[in-house]
C-alpha positions in Angstrom: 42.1 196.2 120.3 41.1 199.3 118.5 39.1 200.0 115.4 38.7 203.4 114.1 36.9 204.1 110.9 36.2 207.5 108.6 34.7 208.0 105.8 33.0 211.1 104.0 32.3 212.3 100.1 29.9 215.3 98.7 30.7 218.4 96.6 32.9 220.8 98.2 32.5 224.8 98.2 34.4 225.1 94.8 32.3 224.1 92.1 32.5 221.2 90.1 34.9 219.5 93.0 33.8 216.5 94.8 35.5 214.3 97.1 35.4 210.8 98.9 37.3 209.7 101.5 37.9 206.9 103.5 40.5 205.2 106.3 40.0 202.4 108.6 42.6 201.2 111.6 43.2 198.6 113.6 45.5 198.6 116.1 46.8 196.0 118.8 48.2 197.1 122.2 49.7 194.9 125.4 51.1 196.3 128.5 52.5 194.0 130.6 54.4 194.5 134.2 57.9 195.3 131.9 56.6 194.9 128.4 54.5 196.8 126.2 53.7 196.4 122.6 51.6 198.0 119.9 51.3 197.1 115.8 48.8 199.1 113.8 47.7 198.6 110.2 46.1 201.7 108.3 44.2 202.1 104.8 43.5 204.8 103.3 41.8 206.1 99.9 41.4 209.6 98.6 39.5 210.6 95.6 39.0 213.9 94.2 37.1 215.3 91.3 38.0 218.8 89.4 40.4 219.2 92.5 41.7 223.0 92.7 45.5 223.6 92.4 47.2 227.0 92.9 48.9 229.4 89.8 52.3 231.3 89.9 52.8 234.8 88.6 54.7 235.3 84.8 58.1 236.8 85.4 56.9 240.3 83.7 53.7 240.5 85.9 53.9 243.5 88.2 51.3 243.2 90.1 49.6 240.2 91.1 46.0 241.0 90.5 42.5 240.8 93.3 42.2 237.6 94.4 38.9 236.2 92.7 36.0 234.3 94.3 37.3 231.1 95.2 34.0 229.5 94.5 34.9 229.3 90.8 36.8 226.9 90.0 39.4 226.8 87.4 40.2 222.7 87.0 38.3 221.2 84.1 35.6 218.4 84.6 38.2 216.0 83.3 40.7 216.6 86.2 40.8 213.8 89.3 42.6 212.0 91.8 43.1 209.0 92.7 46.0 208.2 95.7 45.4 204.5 97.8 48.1 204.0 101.0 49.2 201.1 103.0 50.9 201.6 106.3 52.0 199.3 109.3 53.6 200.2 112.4 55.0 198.1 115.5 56.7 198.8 118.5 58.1 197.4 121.6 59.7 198.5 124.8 60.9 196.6 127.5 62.1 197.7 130.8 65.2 196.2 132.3 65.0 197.7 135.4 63.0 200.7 136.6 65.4 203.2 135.5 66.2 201.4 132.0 64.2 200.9 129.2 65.0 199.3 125.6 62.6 200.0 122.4 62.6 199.7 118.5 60.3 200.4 116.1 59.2 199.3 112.6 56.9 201.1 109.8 56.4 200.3 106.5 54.0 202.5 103.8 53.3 201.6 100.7 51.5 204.8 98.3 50.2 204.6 95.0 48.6 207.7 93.1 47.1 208.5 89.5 46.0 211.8 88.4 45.0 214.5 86.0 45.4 218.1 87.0 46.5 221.6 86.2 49.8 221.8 87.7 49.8 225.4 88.5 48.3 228.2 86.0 51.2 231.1 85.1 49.6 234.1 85.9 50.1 236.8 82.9 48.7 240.1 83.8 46.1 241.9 85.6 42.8 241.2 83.9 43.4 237.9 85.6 44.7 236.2 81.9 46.1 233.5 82.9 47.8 230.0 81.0 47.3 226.9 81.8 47.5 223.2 80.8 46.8 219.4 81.9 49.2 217.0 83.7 48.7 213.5 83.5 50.8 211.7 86.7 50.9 208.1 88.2 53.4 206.5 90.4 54.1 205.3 93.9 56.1 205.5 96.7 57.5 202.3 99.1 59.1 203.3 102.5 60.4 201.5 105.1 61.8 203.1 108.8 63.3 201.9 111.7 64.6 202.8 115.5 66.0 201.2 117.8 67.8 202.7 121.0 67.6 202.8 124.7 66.6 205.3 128.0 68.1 205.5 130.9 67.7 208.0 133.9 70.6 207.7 136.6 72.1 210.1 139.2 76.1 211.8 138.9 77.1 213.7 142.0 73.1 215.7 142.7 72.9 216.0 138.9 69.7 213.9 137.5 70.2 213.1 134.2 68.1 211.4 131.3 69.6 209.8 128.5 69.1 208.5 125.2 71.0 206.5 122.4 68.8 206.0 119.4 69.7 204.5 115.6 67.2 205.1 112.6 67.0 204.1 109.4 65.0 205.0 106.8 64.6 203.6 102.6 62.6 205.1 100.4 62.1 204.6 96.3 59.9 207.0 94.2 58.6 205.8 90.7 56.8 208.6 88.4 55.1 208.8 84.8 53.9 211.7 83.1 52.2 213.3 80.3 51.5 217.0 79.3 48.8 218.2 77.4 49.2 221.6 75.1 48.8 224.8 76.9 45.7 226.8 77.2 44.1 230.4 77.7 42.0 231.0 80.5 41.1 233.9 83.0 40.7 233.6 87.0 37.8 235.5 87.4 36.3 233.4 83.8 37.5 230.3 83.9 37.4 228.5 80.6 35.8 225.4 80.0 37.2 222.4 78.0 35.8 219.4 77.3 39.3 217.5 76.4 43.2 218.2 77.5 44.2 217.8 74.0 47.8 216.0 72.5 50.1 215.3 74.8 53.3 217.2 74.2 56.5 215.6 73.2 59.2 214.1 75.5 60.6 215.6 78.1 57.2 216.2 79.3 55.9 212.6 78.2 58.2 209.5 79.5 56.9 206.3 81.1 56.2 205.3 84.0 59.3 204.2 86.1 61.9 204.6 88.9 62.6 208.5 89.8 64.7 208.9 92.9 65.8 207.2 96.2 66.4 208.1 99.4 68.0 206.3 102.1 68.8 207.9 106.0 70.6 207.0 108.7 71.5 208.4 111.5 72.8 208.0 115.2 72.2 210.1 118.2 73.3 210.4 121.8 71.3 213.0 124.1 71.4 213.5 127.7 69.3 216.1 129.7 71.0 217.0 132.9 68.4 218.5 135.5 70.3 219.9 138.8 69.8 222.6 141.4 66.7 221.2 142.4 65.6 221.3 139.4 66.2 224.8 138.5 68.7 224.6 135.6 68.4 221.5 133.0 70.9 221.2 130.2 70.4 219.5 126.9 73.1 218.2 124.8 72.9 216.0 122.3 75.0 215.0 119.0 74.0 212.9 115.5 75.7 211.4 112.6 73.4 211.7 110.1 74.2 210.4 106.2 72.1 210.8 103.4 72.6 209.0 100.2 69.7 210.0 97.4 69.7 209.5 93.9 67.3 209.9 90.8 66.8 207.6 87.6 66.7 209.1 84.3 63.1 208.6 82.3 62.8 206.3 80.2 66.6 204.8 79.8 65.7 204.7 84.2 69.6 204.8 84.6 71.3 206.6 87.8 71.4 210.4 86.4 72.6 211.8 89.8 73.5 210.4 92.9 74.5 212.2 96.5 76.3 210.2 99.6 77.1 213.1 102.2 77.5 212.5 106.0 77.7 215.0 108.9 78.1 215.0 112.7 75.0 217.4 113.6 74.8 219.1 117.4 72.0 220.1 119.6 72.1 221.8 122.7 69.3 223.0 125.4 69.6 225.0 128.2 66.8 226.0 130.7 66.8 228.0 133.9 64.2 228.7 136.6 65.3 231.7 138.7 61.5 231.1 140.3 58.7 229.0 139.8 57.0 230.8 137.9 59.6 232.5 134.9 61.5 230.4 132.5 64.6 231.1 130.6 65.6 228.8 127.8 68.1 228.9 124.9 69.0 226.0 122.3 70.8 225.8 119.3 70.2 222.7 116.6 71.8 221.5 113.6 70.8 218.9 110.5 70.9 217.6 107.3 68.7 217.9 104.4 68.1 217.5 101.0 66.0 219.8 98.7 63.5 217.9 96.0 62.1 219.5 93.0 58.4 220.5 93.4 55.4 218.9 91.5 55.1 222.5 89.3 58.9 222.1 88.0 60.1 219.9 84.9 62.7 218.1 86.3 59.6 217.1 89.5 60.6 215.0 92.2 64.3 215.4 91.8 66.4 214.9 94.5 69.9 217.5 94.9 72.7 217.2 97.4 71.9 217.6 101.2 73.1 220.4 103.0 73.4 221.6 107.2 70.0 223.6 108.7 70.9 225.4 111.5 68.5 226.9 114.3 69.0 229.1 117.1 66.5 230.1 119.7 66.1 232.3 123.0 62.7 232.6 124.9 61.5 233.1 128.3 57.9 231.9 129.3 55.9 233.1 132.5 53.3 231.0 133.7 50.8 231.8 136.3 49.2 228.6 136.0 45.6 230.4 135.3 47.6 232.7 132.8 50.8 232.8 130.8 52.8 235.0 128.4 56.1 233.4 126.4 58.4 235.7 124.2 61.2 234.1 121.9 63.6 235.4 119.1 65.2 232.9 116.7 67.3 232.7 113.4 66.8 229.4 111.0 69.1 228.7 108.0 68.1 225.9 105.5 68.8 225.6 101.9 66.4 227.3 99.2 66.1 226.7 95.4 64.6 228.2 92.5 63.1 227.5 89.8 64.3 228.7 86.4 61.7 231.0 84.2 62.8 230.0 80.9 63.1 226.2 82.0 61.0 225.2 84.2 63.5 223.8 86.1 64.5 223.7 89.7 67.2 223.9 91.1 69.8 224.5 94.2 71.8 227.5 95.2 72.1 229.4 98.5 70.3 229.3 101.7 67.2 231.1 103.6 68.0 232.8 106.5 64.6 233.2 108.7 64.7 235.9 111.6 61.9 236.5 114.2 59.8 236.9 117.1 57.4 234.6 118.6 54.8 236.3 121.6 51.6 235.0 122.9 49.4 235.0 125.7 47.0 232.6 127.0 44.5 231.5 129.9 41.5 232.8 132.0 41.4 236.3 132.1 37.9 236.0 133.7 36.2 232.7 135.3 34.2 231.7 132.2 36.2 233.3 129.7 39.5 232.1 128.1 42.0 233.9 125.7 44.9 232.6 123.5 46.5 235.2 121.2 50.0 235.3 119.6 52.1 237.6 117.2 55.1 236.4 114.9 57.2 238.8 113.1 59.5 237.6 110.5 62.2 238.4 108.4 63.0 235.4 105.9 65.3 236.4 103.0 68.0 235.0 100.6 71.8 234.4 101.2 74.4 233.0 100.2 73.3 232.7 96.2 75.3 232.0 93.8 77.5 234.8 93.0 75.2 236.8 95.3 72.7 237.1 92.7 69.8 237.0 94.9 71.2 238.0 98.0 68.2 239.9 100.2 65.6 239.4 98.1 62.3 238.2 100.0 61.9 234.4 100.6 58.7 233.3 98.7 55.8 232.3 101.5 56.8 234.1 104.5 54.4 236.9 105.5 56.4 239.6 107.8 53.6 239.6 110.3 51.4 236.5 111.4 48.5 237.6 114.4 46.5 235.1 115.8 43.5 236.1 118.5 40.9 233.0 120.1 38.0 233.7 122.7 36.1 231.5 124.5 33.2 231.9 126.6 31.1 229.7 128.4 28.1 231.3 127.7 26.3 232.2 131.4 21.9 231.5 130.0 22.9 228.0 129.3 24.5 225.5 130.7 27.2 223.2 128.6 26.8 226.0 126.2 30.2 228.0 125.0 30.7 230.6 122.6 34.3 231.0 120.9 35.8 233.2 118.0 39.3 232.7 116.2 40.9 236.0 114.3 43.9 235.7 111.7 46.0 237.8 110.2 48.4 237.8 107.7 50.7 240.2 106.7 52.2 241.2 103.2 53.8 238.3 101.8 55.3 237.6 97.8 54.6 234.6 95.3 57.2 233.3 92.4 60.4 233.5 93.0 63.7 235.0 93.2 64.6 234.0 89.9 61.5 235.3 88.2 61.3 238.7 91.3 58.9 238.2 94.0 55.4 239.7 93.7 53.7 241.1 96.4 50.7 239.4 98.1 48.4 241.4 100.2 47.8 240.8 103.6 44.5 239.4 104.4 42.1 238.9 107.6 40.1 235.6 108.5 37.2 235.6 111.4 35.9 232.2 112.5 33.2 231.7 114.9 31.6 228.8 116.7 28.8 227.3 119.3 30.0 224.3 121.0 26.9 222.7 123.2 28.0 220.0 125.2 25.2 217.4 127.1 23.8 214.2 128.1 21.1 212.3 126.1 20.3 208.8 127.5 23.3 208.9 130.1 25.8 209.2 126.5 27.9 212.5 126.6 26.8 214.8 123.6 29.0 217.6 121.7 26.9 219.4 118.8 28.9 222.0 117.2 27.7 224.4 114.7 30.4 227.0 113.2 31.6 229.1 110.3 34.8 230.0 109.1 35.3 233.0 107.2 32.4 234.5 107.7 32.9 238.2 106.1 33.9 235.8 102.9 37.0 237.4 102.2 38.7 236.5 98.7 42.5 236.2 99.5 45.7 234.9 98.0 48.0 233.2 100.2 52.0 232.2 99.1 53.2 229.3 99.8 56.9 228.1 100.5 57.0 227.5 96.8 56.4 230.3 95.5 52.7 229.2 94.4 49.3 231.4 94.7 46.8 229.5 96.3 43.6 231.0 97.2 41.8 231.1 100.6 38.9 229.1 101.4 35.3 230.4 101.0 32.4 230.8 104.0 31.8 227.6 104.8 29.3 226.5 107.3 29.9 223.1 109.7 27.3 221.0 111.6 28.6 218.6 113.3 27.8 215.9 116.2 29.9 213.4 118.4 28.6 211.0 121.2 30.2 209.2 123.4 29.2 205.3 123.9 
């Protein structure tokens, strides 16, 4: 049997946010000589006070101005949230001989949410004048998933394979209700203070509470990794039928106002090669389906548009000197992109983005008490495929060019159970809003983290106190995400924290 339990609430950095949280677990687990089985059921609540959201940029702004000081917070007092989720889980697996084994699984999550927020301000121009307004938003989501397959390893003529046949299912139901308050003035670096969100506006943005969308997902999929030459080469390949069908309800009248039942045979394949025992060589090339959904800053939120294939392709090699290891990889990932419209506020699909990059990192002990981890991505994500080739390569929204990443540790030599370590980021140039509206540049930005980790005994119970503060120079920086949206970096914060063992 296990129980786990969390729970925490206080203000938070940003002012006039609060938050309480809390989850508790418990979880059943047998292991017999051929059987093994596990259930777990989770609860969870989240509450949030004045929580922070991020802005977009106008479609006239040129430049997105200075990111301000994310202390000040530009939510009213009225704004909260309030989400409460049920999940359970169980799985079993049996083995019907050593080399055989037979499993399914069952989940089931029920989430219900209700809040009051600013949506995303709209950015106007570079004073930092910026409009806003309120969004009152309940509804729920009910899911439930299933697998089911089987594992088998076996021998063909010196080739070891593993191999794996696997069905899932998945049915999910979305219900949403709304209402939007009038827009207001306000200014990033001044945020103004209301003490009301005024009349709601009239429908579309008011309807009732009630079904939005559906999702339901199946798919079936054969793999088999083939490992010969004593181990030297291994081959994936795999294939999936995959069908979505997806569909959303019209407010109020909650009639079908769009449905989509595609299919698709998706492959996979995997190949590695040793040529010694310490370099690796691998290539793989994967396909899918998905479906795009409109985000919670568009009109038409939550709506669901007609799947479409992902592709992704990848080369690499890794060298690993078991102390110390270096990895290199190039890849290309297609998937489909939307936009949203400026004069509607309303999303929808059209082409794909095409990601292209480099991956490179190093890790391990360059000295005996001193470890390293740092990696590099450079990347090259842009539109394709548009409509009419409107917005053929112009910069996908979110996706800096250049990512760096450097970590230290140290086990510090005057004390014992004592370790120093230190985390640098950096993030390139990336752009907010949207093709439709013209990306705006973000600038890059820099993040330094530090930390003392002390580990020891008190009364024969392992102790860990850590004490650590991330961004310590307090830099004030916009990031983009996928979206499109501005969000802003997190202030210095300082962390105690303490964990025993018992």
């Amino acid at each position: 049997m296990r129980i786990n339990a969390a729970g925490l609430g206080g203000e938070t950095p940003i002012d006039h946010t609060g938050q309480r949280n809390a989850a508790g677990s418990l979880g059943l687990d047998y292991a017999g000589e051929r059987l093994r089985l596990s259930a777990d059921v989770i609860v969870q609540h989240d509450a949030y006070d004045s929580q922070t959201r991020g802005g977009q940029p106008d479609r006239r702004l040129i430049r997105i101005p200075r990111a301000p000081n994310p202390r000040r917070n530009l939510s009213q007092d009225y704004d909260f949230s309030r989400a409460d989720s049920l999940t359970g889980l169980g799985r079993a697996e049996y083995d019907l001989t050593p080399d055989i084994t037979l499993f399914g699984a069952l989940g089931a999550n029920s989430f219900t949410y209700a809040k009051r927020e600013n949506p995303a301000f709209t950015l106007l121009d570079e004073t930092g004048l910026a409009r806003s307004n309120s969004v009152f938003q309940t509804g729920d989501t009910a899911a439930i998933s299933g697998e089911a397959g089987a594992r088998a390893r076996f021998e063909t003529g010196g080739i070891r394979h593993e191999a794996a046949v696997t069905p899932t299912a998945l049915d999910q139901s979305l219900s949403l209700g709304q209402i939007t308050a009038p827009d207001y003035i306000t200014n990033i670096y001044a945020p103004a203070r209301r003490l009301s969100p005024g009349q709601p506006k009239n429908f579309p943005a008011t309807f009732p509470r009630g079904r939005a969308s559906y999702n339901r997902l199946t798919s079936y999929g054969v793999a088999d990794t083939m490992t010969f030459a004593d181990g030297l080469v291994a081959l994936l390949v795999g294939v999936r039928r995959q069908e979505i069908d997806a569909g959303n309800y019209a407010p109020v009248t909650g009639r079908v106002s769009s449905a989509y039942d595609r299919s698709a045979t998706t492959p996979a394949f995997g190949l590695v090669l040793r040529p010694t025992q310490v370099l690796s060589l691998y290539a793989n090339r994967v396909e899918g389906l998905t479906a795009l959904r409109a985000p919670s800053t568009a009109a038409n939120v939550n709506e669901v548009f007609a799947p479409a294939r992902t592709r992704q392709y990848e080369i690499g090699a890794k060298l690993d000197f078991q102390t110390f290891g270096v990895t290199l990889a190039a890849f290309e990932i297609t998937n489909p992109a939307g936009n949203t419209d400026a004069m509607t506020n309303r999303f929808g699909p059209g082409g794909i983005q095409r990601n292209r990059g480099f991956e490179g990192s190093v890790f391990g002990e360059v000295l005996p008490d001193l470890r390293v981890i740092a990696g590099v991505t450079l990347l090259d994500a842009r539109w394709a495929k548009s409509p009419g080739g409107t917005y053929d390569d112009s910069p996908a929204t979110g996706a800096p060019r250049v990512q760096a990443t450097t970590g230290l540790e140290w086990d510090l030599p005057f004390l014992r159970g004592l370790t120093g370590t230190a985390t640098a980021v950096y993030t390139g140039a990336s752009y907010a809003g949207s093709a439709a509206t013209g990306p705006k540049t973000i600038p890059g930005w820099t993040s330094v983290d530090l930390c003392l980790r002390y580990a020891t005994v008190l009364g024969d119970k392992p102790v860990t106190l850590r004490a650590s503060v991330s961004n310590i120079a307090d830099s004030h920086y916009w990031i983009a995400n996928p979206n499109g949206a501005l969000i802003l970096g997190a202030p210095r914060t300082v962390w105690l924290s303490a964990s025993i063992d018992y």
